[in-house]
N, C-alpha and C positions, 0 to 999 in steps of 0.2 A: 910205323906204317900200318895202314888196316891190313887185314890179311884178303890177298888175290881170291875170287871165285874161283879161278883155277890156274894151273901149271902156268909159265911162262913160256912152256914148249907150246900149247894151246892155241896162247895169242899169236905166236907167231907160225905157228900153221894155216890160220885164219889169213893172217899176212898175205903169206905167200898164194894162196888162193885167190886173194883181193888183184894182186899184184899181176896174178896169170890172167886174170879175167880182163884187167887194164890193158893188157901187152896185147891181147884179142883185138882190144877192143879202140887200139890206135891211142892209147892215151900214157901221156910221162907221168900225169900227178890227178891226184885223188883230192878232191874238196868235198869232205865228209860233213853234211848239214846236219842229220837226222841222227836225234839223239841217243837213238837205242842201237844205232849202228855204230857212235862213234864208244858206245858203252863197251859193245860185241867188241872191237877192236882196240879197245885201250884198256878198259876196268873202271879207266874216271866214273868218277859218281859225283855229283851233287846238284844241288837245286837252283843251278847257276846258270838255268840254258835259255832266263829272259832278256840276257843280255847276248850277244851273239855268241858264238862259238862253235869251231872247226875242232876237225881234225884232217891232217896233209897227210898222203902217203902217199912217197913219192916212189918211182917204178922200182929203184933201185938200193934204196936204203931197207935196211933191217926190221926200222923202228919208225911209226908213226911219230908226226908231231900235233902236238893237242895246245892249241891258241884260244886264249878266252879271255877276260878281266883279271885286270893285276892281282886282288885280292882274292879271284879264286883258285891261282895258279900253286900257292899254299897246299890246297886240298886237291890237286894234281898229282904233287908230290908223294900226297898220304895212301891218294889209290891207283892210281896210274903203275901201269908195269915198267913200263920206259925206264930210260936213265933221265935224271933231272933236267939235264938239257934238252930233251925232247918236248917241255913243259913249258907254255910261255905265256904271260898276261901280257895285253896289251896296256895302255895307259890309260890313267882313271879318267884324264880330262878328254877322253875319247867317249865317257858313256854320257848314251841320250843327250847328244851336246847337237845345235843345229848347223853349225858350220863344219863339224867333222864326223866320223862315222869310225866305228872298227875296222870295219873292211878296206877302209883306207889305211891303217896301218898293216893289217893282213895283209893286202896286198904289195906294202910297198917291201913287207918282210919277205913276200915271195919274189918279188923282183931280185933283192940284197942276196938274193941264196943262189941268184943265176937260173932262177926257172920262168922268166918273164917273158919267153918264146914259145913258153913251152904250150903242148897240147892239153889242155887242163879242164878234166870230167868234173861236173859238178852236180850234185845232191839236188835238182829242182822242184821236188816236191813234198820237200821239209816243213813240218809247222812251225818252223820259230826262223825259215829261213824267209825273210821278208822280199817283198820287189825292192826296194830302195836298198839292201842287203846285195843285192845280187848286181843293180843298175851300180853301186860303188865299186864293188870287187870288180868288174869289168871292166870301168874305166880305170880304174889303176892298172888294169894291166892290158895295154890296146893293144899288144905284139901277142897276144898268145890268141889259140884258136880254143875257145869255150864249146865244150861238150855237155850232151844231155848224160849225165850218170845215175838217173834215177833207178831205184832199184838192182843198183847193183852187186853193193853191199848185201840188200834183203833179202836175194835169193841165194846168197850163199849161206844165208842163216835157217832156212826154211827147214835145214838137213838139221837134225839137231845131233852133237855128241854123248855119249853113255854119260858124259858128268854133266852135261846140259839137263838133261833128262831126270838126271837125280833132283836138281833143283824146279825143275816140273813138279815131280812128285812131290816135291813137299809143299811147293805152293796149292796143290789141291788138297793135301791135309787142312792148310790155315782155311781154303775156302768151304772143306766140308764143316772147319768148326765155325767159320761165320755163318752159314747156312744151319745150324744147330743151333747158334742164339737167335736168330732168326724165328725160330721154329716156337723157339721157347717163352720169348718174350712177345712175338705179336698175338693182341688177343680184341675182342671188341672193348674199347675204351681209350689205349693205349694211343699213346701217340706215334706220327710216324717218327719225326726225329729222336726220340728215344731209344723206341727200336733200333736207329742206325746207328747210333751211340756204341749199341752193344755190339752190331757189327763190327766193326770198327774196332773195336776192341777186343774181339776174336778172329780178326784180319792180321792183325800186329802181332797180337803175343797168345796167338792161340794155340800154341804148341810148345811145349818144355825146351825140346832141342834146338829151337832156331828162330830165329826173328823173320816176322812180317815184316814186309816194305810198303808203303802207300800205294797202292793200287795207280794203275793209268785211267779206271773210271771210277767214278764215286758208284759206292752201293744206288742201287736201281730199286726201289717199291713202289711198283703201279697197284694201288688199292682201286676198288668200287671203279668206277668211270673211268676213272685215270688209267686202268689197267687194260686203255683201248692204246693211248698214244705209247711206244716203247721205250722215249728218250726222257722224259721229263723230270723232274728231281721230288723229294722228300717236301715236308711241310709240316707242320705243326698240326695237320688235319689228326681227327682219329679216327681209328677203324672203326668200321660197323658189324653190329650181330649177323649182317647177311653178304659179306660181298666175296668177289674173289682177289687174290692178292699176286701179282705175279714179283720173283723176284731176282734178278741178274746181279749174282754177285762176282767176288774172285778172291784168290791171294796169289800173294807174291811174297818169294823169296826170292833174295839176291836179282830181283829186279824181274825173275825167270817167273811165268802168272800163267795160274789155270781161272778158267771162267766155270760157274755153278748157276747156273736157270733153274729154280725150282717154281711151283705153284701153290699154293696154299687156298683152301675154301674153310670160310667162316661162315658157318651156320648152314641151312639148305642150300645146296647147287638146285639149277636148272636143268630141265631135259638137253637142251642144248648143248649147255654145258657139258656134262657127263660124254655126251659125245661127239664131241670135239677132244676130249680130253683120251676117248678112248684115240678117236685116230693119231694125233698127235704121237702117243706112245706106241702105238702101234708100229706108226714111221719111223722114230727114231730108232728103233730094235731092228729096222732092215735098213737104216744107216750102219748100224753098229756091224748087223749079220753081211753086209756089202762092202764096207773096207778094207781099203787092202792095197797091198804097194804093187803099182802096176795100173791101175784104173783112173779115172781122170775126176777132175771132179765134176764135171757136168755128169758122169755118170751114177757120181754117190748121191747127187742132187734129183735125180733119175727113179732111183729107189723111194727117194722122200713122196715125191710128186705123185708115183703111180699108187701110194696107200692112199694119201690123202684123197684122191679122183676119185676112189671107190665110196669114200665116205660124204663126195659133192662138193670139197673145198677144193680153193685154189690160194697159193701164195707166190708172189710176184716178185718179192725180194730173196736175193741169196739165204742160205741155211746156214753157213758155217765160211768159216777162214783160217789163215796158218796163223799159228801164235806161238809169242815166245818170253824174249826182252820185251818188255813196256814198258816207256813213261810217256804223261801226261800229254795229250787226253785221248787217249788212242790205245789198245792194246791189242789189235789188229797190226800181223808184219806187211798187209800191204801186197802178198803175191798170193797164192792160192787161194782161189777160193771154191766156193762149192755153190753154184749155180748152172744158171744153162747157156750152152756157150764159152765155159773154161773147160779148156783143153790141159789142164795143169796135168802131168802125171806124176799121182804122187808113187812117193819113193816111203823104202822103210829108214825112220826118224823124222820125218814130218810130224808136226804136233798141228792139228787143226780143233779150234772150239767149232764144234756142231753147235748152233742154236736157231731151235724149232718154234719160233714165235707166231701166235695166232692175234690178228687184230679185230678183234668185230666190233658191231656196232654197240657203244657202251661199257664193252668188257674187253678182255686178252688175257692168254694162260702162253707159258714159256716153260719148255725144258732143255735143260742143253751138258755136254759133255763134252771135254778137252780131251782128246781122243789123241793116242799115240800109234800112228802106221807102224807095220811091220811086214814080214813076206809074209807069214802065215795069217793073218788078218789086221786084226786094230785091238788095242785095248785101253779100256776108259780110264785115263788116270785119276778121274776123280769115282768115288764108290761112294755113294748115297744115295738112297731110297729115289729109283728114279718116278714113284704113282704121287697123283694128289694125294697134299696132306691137311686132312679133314681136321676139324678145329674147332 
C-alpha cells in the first residue's frame, strides 16, 4: 500500500465532524461529489475522477464508502484508509454507455444497503458532478428526501491541522523553487513553453525530500499584452527586451498547494508601472500587517482597498481565498474569501492565497502569498523576494 498522508486517527476525526455537521443538519447519508473532499476524507488518489465517483458516509458507520470504476477500485485499495470492503467499482459496461449511467448502479447500491428512504445530502456544486449525474442518482432513488450538501465537507477543511500545515509548507518550498526557475530561465528571446517546462520541473521534484504533485492550475505567464487578461495560458510566443511578465504559480505536496504570484520586468519599466507596483506591495504588507484570527475577511480586503484609494486605483474582484487540498482545475476550497461583503471570520489554521492582481490596459503585475492565520497574526508560508524582479 502507499503510505497514508497521515494517522488513521485523523481521518476518522474528520469523520466524525462530517458526521456531527449531518446530524445538524437533518441528514442519514453523505454523497461526496467533490474531489478534494472525498481526498480529505478517505486518502483515495488517483486520476480517475472523469469518470464519476462518490464517496458515502453514512450517519452512523465508522468508515466511508468510496464507489468509482471497476478498474480504479484496485488503487482504492493501494491508498484509501478504509478496510477493503469499504472500496467498490461499479461495472465497466456502466462507463460512458447511453442506455445506463453509474449512478444508476450507485444508486441501486444505496437502495441494497436499506438507505433508499433515506435523507440524503448531496455535493451540488462539484466540477465532475454533472446534471445527468445527479437527474440519475435521483431517479434511482424516488423514496429518499435529496438535500443541498454543498460546502459541507469544505468548511470543515478550512481549519487546517499541525500535519496539514506541514504539507503546506512544503508545497510552498516546491513553489519558491518553481518561481526560481522561473526567474532564471525567462529572458528576452526565450520561449514561453520552455520556460514552463522548467516550471514544471521544479513543481515536481524540486526538493530532495519529497515529491511534487501536479498542480490544480497549470503555471500562468502573462508576458507583454497578455499580462492584462489573468487566465490565459502559455504559447510558443517569445519574450521581449521590454515587457512586463506576471507570473502565478504553486506547488503541491501530497495534494496540500500553496500559490506564488510573482512579477518580473524585462528591460525598462514605465512611470506607471513603477507605481502601481509601488502600491500593490504597499498593500499587500498591510494584508500581511492586518491578519489575524478573529477579523473577517471583508475586513482584510479593507486594508487592501484603503492603500490602493490613496494611490487612485480600484480593484473590483476579490484579493485572496482559503486553500488547501486541490485537484484539477481549481485550487480555490470554495469558502473564505477575502472581498467585500464576506463576513467569513477567520480562525487560527485557516491557510488563505492572498493574491493582489492589477489589470490595466495592455499590461498587469500580480503578487500574492499563502498566508497561514494565527491568534497572534498571519505568517506567509511561502518566503521569496516579495519586489519586482528587474531583468
Amino acid at each position: 500500500m502507499i503510505p497514508l498522508p497521515f494517522a488513521k486517527a485523523e481521518y476518522q476525526q474528520r469523520l466524525q465532524r462530517v458526521r456531527q455537521r449531518m446530524a445538524e443538519r437533518g441528514m442519514d447519508l453523505l454523497v461526496v461529489t467533490d474531489v478534494a473532499n472525498q481526498h480529505y476524507l478517505t486518502a483515495y488518489d488517483g486520476w480517475s475522477f472523469y469518470t464519476p465517483q462518490v464517496v458515502l458516509v453514512p450517519v452512523e458507520s465508522e468508515q466511508p464508502y468510496w464507489i468509482g470504476r471497476a478498474m480504479d477500485a484496485a488503487g482504492g485499495k493501494l491508498t484509501a484508509w478504509m478496510d477493503s470492503s469499504h472500496v467498490l467499482g461499479f461495472p465497466e459496461d456502466h462507463v460512458q454507455q447511453l442506455d445506463r449511467h453509474p449512478m444508476d448502479w450507485i444508486a441501486g447500491w444505496i437502495r441494497d444497503k436499506g438507505w433508499g428512504r433515506r435523507r440524503i445530502g448531496v455535493e451540488l456544486e462539484s466540477y465532475f458532478y454533472s446534471p445527468k449525474a445527479h437527474a440519475r442518482l435521483t431517479a434511482g432513488l424516488p423514496d429518499a428526501t435529496i438535500l443541498d450538501a454543498d460546502l459541507l465537507v469544505s468548511w470543515l477543511r478550512a481549519k487546517k491541522s499541525p500535519s496539514e500545515i506541514e504539507y503546506m509548507r512544503r508545497g510552498a518550498r516546491l513553489a519558491e523553487a518553481a518561481m526560481r526557475a522561473a526567474y532564471e530561465t525567462i529572458a528576452p528571446g526565450v520561449r514561453e513553453c520552455d520556460a514552463v517546462a522548467k516550471i514544471y520541473a521544479a513543481e515536481t521534484g524540486g526538493h530532495p525530500d519529497f515529491a511534487g504533485d501536479v498542480t490544480a492550475l497549470p503555471p500562468t505567464i502573462l508576458a507583454g499584452e497578455n499580462s492584462s487578461a489573468p487566465h490565459i495560458l502559455w504559447g510558443s510566443r517569445r519574450f521581449e527586451a521590454t515587457e512586463t511578465v506576471a507570473l502565478e504559480l504553486a506547488g503541491a505536496c501530497r495534494h496540500y498547494t500553496a500559490g506564488l504570484a510573482r512579477t518580473m520586468q524585462l528591460g525598462k519599466p514605465t512611470p506607471k508601472f513603477l507605481d502601481t507596483a509601488k502600491a500593490v506591495l504597499e498593500g499587500m504588507q498591510a494584508v500581511v500587517d492586518f491578519t489575524r484570527a478573529g477579523v473577517t475577511g471583508e475586513q482584510v480586503e479593507a486594508a487592501w482597498r484603503a492603500v490602493i484609494a490613496r494611490y487612485g486605483l480600484k480593484k473590483e474582484s476579490r484579493i485572496g481565498y482559503a486553500i488547501g487540498i486541490a485537484y484539477p482545475p481549481d485550487w480555490g476550497e470554495h469558502t473564505i474569501s477575502l472581498r467585500q461583503g464576506d463576513k467569513s471570520v477567520l480562525e487560527a489554521g485557516n491557510t488563505v492565497h492572498c493574491i493582489l492582481g492589477m489589470w490595466m490596459d495592455g499590461w498587469g503585475m500580480e503578487v500574492s502569498e499563502t498566508i497561514l492565520v494565527t491568534d497572534r497574526g498571519c505568517e506567509c508560508l511561502t518566503n521569496f523576494p516579495r519586489d519586482v524582479f528587474f531583468k
